[in-house]
Every structure is written in C-alpha cells, then in structure tokens.
N, C-alpha and C positions, 0 to 999 in steps of 0.2 A: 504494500500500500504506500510506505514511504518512499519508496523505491518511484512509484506512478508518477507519486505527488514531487518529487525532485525533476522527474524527468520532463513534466508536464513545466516546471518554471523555469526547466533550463533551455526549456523549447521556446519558452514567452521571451524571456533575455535574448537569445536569435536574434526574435523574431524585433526585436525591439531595436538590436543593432544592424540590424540586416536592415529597417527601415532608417537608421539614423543615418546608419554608410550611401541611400540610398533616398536622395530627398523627393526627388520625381516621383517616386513612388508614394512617401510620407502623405507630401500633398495630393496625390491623384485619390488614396485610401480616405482622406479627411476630405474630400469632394463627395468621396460617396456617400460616407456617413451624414455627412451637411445635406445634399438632397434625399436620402432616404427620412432623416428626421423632419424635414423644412415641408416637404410634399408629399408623403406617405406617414409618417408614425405620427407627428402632430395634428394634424385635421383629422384624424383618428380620433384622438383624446381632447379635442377642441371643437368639436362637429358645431356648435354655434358661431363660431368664427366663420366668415367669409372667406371661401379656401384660396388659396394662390397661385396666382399664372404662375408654370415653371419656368425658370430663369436661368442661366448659367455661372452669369458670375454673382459671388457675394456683395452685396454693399452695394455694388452697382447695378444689380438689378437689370431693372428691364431701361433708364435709361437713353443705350442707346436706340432701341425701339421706336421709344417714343418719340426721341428728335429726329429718326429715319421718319420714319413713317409711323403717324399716331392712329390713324384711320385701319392698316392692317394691322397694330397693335391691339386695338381694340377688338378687331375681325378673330385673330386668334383667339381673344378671351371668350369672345360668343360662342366659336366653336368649340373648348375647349369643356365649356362651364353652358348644356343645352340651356335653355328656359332664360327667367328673368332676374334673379334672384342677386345678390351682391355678390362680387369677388373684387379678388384685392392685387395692387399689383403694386409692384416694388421699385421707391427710385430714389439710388441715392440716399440709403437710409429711412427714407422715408415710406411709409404703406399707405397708398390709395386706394379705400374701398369704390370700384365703380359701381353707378347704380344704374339701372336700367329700365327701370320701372317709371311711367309718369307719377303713378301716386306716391311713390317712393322718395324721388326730388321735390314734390309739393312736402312732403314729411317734414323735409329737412329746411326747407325756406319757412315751415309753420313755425318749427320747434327753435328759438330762436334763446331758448335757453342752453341747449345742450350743443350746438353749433355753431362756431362763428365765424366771423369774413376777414378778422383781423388780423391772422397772419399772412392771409394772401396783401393784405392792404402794405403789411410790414415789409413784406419782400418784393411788392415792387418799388415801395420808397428805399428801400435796401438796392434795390436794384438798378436803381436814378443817384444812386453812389449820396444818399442823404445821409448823413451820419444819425446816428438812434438818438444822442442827444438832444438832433434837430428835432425828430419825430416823436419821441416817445410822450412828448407832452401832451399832443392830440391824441392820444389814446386816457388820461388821467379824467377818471369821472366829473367833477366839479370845477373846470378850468380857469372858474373865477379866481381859484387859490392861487394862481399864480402872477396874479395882476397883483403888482403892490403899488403904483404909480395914484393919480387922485382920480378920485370920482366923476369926474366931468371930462376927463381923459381917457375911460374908458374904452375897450376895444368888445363891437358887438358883441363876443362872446361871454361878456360882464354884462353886459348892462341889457341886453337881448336875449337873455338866455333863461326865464327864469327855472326853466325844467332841470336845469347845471346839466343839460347832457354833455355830454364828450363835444370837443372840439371835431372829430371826425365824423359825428352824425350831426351836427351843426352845418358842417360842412357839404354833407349831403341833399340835407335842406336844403340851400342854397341853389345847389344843383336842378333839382328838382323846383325852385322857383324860377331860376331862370330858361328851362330847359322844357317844362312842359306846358302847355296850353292857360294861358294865362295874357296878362298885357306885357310881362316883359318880354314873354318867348314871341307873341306877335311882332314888337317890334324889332325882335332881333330878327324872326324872319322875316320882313321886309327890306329888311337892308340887306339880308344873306340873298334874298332872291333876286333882290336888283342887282348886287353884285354879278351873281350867275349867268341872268341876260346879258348882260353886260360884256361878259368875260367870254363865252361860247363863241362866237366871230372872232373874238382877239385872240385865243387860240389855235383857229383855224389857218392862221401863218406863223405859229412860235416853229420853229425846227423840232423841236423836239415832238413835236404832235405831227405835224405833218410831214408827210414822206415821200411826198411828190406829185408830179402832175400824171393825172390816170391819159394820157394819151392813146395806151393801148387797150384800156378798158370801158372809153367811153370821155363822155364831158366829165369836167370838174376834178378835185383834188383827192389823191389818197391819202388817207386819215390813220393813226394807229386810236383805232376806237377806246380802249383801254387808257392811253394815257391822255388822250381829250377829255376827257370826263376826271381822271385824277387832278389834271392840272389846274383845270377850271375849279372844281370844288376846295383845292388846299389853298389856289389864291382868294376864291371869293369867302370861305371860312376865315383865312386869314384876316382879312380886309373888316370879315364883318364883325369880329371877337375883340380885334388888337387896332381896328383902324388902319389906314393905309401910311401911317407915320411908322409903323413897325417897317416898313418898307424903304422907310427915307433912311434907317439905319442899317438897313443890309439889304441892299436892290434883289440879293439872289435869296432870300428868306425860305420861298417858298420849294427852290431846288434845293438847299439847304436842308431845311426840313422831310423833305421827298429821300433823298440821301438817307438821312437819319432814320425816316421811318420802314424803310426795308431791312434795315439791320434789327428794329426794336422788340422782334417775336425773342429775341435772347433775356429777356430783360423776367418775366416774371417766371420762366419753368430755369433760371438759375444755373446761367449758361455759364461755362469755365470764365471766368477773366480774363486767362492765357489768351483764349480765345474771341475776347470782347471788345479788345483794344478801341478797332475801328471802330467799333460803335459807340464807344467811349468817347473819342475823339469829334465827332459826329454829334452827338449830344451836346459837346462841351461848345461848340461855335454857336448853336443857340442857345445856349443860356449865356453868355456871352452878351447875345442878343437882348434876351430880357433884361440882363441888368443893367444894361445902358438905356434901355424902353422906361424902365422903371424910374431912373432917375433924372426923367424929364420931369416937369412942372407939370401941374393936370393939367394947365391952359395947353400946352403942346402935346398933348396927347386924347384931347374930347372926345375922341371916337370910342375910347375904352369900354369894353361891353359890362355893364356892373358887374357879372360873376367875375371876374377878373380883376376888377379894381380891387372889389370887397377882400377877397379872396389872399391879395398880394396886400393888402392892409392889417389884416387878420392874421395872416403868416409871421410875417414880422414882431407884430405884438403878442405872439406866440413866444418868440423869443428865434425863430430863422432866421439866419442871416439873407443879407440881398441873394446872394447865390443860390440859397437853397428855395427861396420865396421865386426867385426865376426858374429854376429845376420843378418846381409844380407846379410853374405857368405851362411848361411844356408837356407837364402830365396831364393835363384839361386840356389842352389843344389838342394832343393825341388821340382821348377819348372822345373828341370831337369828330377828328378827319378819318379815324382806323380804319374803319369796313367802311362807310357809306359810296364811296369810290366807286369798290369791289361791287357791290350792289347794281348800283348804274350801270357797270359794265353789264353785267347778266342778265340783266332789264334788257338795256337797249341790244343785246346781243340773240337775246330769244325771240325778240317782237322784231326787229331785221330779219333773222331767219326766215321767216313767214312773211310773203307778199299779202296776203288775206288779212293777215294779224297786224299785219304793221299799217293798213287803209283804215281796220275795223279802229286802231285806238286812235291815229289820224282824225277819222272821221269823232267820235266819239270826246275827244281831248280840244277840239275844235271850236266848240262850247265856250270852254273856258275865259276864251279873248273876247274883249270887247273890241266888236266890230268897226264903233268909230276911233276908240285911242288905242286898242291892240296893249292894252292891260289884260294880267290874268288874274284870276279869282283862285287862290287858293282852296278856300273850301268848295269850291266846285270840283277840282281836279278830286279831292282827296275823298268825299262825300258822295259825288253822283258820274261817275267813272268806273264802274263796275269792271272790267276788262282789263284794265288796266293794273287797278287795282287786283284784281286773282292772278296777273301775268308776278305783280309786287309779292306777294302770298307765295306763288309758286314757286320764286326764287328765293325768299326767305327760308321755305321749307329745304332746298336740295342744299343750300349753297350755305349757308347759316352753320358755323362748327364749335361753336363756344359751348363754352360745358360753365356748368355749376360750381363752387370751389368753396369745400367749406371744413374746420377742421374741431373735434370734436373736445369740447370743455368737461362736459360730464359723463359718464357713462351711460350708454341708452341703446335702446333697441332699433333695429331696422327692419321691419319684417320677421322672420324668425331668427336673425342674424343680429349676434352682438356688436358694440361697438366701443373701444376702450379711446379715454383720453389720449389726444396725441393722432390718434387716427386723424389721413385725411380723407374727405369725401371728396369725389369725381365725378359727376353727373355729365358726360357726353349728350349735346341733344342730338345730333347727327343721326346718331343711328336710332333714334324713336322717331326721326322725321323721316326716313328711311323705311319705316318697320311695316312690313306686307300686313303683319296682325291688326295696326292704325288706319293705313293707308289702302289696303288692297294689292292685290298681285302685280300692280301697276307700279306700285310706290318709288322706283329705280326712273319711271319717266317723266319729262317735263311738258305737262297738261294743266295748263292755266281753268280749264273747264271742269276740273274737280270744285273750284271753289264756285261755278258759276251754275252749274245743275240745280236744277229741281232737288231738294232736302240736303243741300250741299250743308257741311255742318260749316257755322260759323268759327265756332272757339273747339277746334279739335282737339282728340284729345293726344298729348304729348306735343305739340306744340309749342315751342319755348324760344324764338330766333331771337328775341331781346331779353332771356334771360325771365326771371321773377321774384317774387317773395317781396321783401325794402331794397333789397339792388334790382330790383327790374330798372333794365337803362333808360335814365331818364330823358334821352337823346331820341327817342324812337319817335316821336310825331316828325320834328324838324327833317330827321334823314329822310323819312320817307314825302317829305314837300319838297327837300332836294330833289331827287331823283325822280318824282311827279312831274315836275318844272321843269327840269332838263330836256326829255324823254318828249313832252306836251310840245316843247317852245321848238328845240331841232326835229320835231316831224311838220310841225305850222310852216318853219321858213327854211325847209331843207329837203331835196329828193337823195335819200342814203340808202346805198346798197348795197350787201356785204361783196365783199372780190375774193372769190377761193370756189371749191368744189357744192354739188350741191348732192342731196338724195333725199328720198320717195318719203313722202309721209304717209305712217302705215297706219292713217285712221281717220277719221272725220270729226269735225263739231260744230256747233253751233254756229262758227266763228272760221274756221279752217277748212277749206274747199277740200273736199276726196284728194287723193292720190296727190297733192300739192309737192310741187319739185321744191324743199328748200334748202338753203347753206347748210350748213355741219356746222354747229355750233361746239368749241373747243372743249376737249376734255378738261377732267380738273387735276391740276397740277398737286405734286407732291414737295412741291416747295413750302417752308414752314411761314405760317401765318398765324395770329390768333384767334380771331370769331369768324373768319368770313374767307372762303377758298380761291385761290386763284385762279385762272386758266392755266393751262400748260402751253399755250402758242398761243401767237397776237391773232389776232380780227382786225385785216386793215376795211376801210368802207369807203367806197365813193361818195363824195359828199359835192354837191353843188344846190345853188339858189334854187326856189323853185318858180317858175318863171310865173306862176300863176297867183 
C-alpha cells in the first residue's frame, strides 16, 4: 500500500517537473482547465447565470470580435445560445449580459434603481481625455455643496435646482428643453432648416461632394450622395448650435470636425490609446477651437444656441477648466451630427432606387411649399406625408445599431437569469429590428409598405432606433425634420438619379409598379460606427435643375 502511495507521488513530482521543464505544455494544460471550468463545470453549478459565449483568450475575451465585426459577434451568440433569453459575453474584463428580449430592455430602462447609465457616461468623459476631477462632481447628489461663492452669483445648478438633483440629470434636462418640441427646439429649427436650404446648392460645387460632370451619363453633375448630405448637415448644424462666428475662427471647422468624427467610434467601447493617437490629435484642434469661441465676448458670438451657452457657463462653475468646458462643447455637437447624416443617406438612397417611389414622395412632399414664397411647412412634411414618413421608419428599422448600455448597482433579476453588481447590460436593437418572430419572414427586406398597410402597427413591438427609458434621444424630432427637409426641398428643385447597375423588383405595392427595374442600393459596411450603419461603397447620383 505504501509502496502504491510512494509511487503514485513520485509519478505527480514527474509529472510536475516534466511540466515545469516544459512551459508550452504548462500553459496549453491550464487553457484546458480554464475552458472546461469557464464553459462547462461553472454554468453547471450557476445554471441562473447567463451562460457565456466561448472565447479563446483570457481577459481579452471576445474583444477583438466585437471591434471586427459586432453584428457577427452577436450572430454567433444567437446561434450559439437558440431562443431569447440573456447571455453574457466577455471584454476586457469586463461581462456583458446581452439581452434580446423587447420586454426584457423595457425591464431594464423601468428598473432605474438597480441599473444605471453612469458609467457609460464616465467612460466617455474618460474617453474625451476629461480628467475625473473634472467630472466627478456632476455625478455628487446635491451640487449646491459645492458652490461657496454668494448668492446672487449663483450658477443654475444652485439657484434652479431645487430637486438638488445631480448636475448630470440637470444637465439632461436641458437637453431635453432645448432638443425636443417646445419654443426653443422651434426656433432652433428654423435657423437649422434655413441653414440646410441654404447650404444644399452651395455644396453642389464644394470638390469634395462633387465628382464631376456626368457627360457620359446624361445632363448635369455627378454627386457623391453620401457626402452631400454629410457636408450640408455638419455645416448647417454647425452654423445653427455655434453660429457662423465659430467659422470666423477656423474656416475648415467643419472638415475639421468630419476628420474627427470618423475616428470617434474608439472613444466609448475603450479603444487602446497606443492606438488612438490620431484621434487624439483630431479632437484636440477642436477644442482648441472652443476655447478661443468661448473667450469671445457674448456680443461676438449672438448666434450661440442656449444649450450651449448654459451648458459652457455651468461647466465652468462646476469647477472645468476652459479646456475641458470646450471638450463637452464637442461632446453635444457630436450627439448632434452622429447618425442623422447616415440617415439621409439611406433615405434618399432607397427612394432614388425607385423611379415610382421617388414621383410618389415628389408628388406627395410637394404640399409642403408655399406656392407663392416656396416656404416649407414643417409640420406638414412631418405630420401629413405618410410615404415618406414609412420610407423614414423603414430605414430606422434596418439601419439603426445602437444598443442599450447599462450597468448593474444592485442585485436583480432578469427573466429567470441572475444579475450580480458590476454586470454590464447590452441591449443590441439591430437584431429585434431584424427578428422574423417581430417582423415576419420578410424582416431582412426594405418595404416602406409594412408601415403603410391596412392594420400596419404603429409603435411595434421591439422597436427602439432612438433608444428609450430617461435616455431616449432627445434629438429624435429635429433629425428626423433634417432629413424630411433635405429629401422634400432636392426632389422640388432637382431631377437625381442614381448612376450604377440596376435589378428586378421582386414585388409590388401600393406605391411600387410590378416588376420595376431599380439601382442596387449598397450593402452595409463592416466599418465601425456607433448607432447608425454605413454603406460599404459610394452612391454617386446625377443631379441637375429641374427645368420645370
């Protein structure tokens, strides 16, 4: 017996130096043990846990995954894990339960005790290089404590506050006052839309939009339909937030800023540094910008949009310095200009495809102007434009990738699935907007006549391209009058028509003639974006006056 038991530990001592002498090995053995524990023995003994996409490496998880390609990341989880239920996926230390379920993400926007927004809000002021100093005092319940200055000096968040909420849901408010339907968001779209007309022609000769004369395609100019529509919207948002005096200090603001905002999908999934430089640098020439904006006189700067003033008044009396009061001028610009761009383009790139579609919102959008001054009426466009409005729907639904983001304070449930402090949530809308079970066997195509049928549901369910809960984006009316306006005003004074291959439409409706020959509208690129998908190739468009 002792003889066994000797020869049994002298076989372990081996085996022990046999793997010391041999580290390949060491580590390959403690690979296996780590996935047999990680994805087989633990979810055994934790069955309320949300079980976990398998992953390769430690720590870094899934990753690179997700900055490759988040859309097949998510793809494998569905296959992975059949049905609706949570799983959880690994980045960086960090565990993302994703959810799938609409009622599931309505849960988590109700329950407003046991989840909160505030560390994504930390990491992207973390991520705009804000030092926590700067920030951390907008997160302090009662921000009146930090005012010691007199009474009559106060800064809104004293003397206007008397709920003591945080400076950050203060801050929201504001948002929300100047952002949604009200007298200020009116008058801020009215300068945002005069801008727009305004700007649409004057883009039609920047270089950078136009690509030349269509001599071999016909009359008039070839257009890059994507960057006409960006250009116009970042200057005339510019123009209508900051005034056209931001412009007097840096002529190229707006390419400046365009620059900057291709690089900015790094900023909140906490992209390497090594690897952020550019974008760094890129950032830093507009805030630059702000702080020389800022340290004009008000009389040199009257066009400032309140949220902006307030906001950069506020900041500072926080205790930011100018730098970092300009570093969240450009965090409100950003949420301004992100997607609505992206938008326009798939607008006007679905209703160009369509000769039938592009007459019917023509004709219908046509309304809008007043006959003798060729004024438009926004609430017409937005209100009694039906067509147009499901084409706006339509595109929200395919093209729309912003997810939910929230991380857990208390211990609670999800469904039958636990969820411990520290957890983050991941709500993907993409794939409910996507989902055959919502949508029907069709859900993959783009059919503006789902919203416009007979019992067509209004507020479907799963649904979410602005997000919801207190962060529903409070930007959603104005975008969607951007890109109303656009789309109304270049079909009134413009014959545009895409230049590339065409094929068969394989259906009919109300609106879409049989068998209709139209363009190819671009696939969706795999380039990283945050809420809103790119094309993967341009749409150039013939674009000339229309004589009539």
């Amino acid at each position: 017996m002792l003889a066994e038991i000797l020869s049994s530990f002298s076989g372990a001592v081996y085996d022990l130096k046999y793997l010391a002498l041999h580290p390949l090995t060491t580590i390959a053995t403690l690979w296996v043990f780590w996935r047999l524990w990680t994805f087989t023995i633990q979810p055994k003994l934790r069955p309320l846990n949300p079980p976990m996409l398998p992953y390769a490496l430690p720590l870094v998880g899934h990753m690179i995954s997700f900055l490759w390609d988040r859309e097949e990341l998510l793809s494998r989880g569905s296959k992975c894990f059949p049905g609706d239920a949570p799983y959880a996926i690994f980045i960086l230390g960090l565990k993302y339960i994703v959810l799938r379920k609409p009622e599931d993400v309505k849960a988590v926007w109700n329950d407003t005790k046991s989840f909160s927004f505030d560390d994504y809000l930390r990491a992207v002021f973390a991520g705009f290089n804000i030092p926590a100093s700067s920030y951390i005092a907008a997160f302090k319940d009662d921000p009146a404590e930090l005012w010691h200055g007199d009474e009559k000096d106060a800064p809104y968040f004293v003397k206007d506050n008397p709920a003591k909420k945080r400076y950050v849901n203060l801050q929201d408010g504001w948002m929300k006052e100047a952002l949604q339907p009200g007298k200020k968001m009116d008058a801020l779209s009215g300068i945002f839309m005069g801008h727009i007309e305004h700007l649409i022609p004057v883009y039609l000769s920047d270089p950078r939009v136009n690509i030349g004369q269509a001599e071999d395609n016909g009359e008039g100019q070839l257009i890059d339909l994507y960057k006409w529509g960006r250009y116009v919207l970042a200057d005339a948002g510019s123009k209508a937030f900051l005034g056209s005096e931001i412009m007097d200090i840096d002529p190229d603001f707006v390419q400046h800023y365009i620059d900057w905002e291709d690089l900015s999908w790094k900023i909140p999934w906490k992209y390497p540094s090594i690897l952020s430089q550019d974008m760094y640098k890129a950032r830093e020439t507009l805030v630059q910008v702000f702080m020389k904006y800022y340290t004009l006189e008000p009389t040199q700067r009257p066009n400032l949009n309140w949220l902006f003033d307030r906001m950069q008044h506020e900041h500072q009396q926080l205790g930011m310095t100018l730098h970092d009061a300009g570093t969240v001028a450009l965090m409100v610009l950003w949420g301004v200009h992100l997607n609505t761009f992206r938008m326009l383009f798939w607008t006007l790139a679905h209703i160009l495809s369509s000769p039938s579609l592009t007459e019917a919102i023509r004709k219908e959008t046509s309304s809008a102007f007043d006959p003798d001054t060729n004024k438009f009426s926004v609430p017409y466009l937005t209100n009694d434009c039906p067509i147009i409005g499901a084409v706006w729907n339509e595109v929200l639904r395919l093209y729309a990738s912003s997810s939910m983001i929230r991380s857990c304070v208390s211990p609670t449930t999800i469904g039958t699935k636990t969820v411990q402090v520290g957890d983050h949530l991941l709500g993907p809308f993409r794939p409910m907007h996507l989902s055959t079970s919502i949508w029907g066997d069709d859900a993959l195509k783009f059919d503006e006549n789902r919203w416009l049928k007979d019992g067509a549901i209004k507020k479907p369910r799963g649904f979410f391209p602005f997000g919801g809960g207190h962060m529903h984006c409070p930007g959603r009316t104005l975008a969607k009058q951007e890109v109303l306006l656009f789309v109304a005003r270049v079909l009134k004074n413009y014959d545009i028509q895409p230049v590339g291959d065409k094929e068969r439409y394989d259906g009919t409706t109300s609106i879409i003639r049989e068998d209709e020959m139209r363009w190819k509208v671009p696939g969706v690129s795999k380039k990283h974006t945050l809420a809103t998908l790119n094309a993967e190739q341009d749409f150039p468009v013939r674009v000339r006056e229309r004589r009539n």
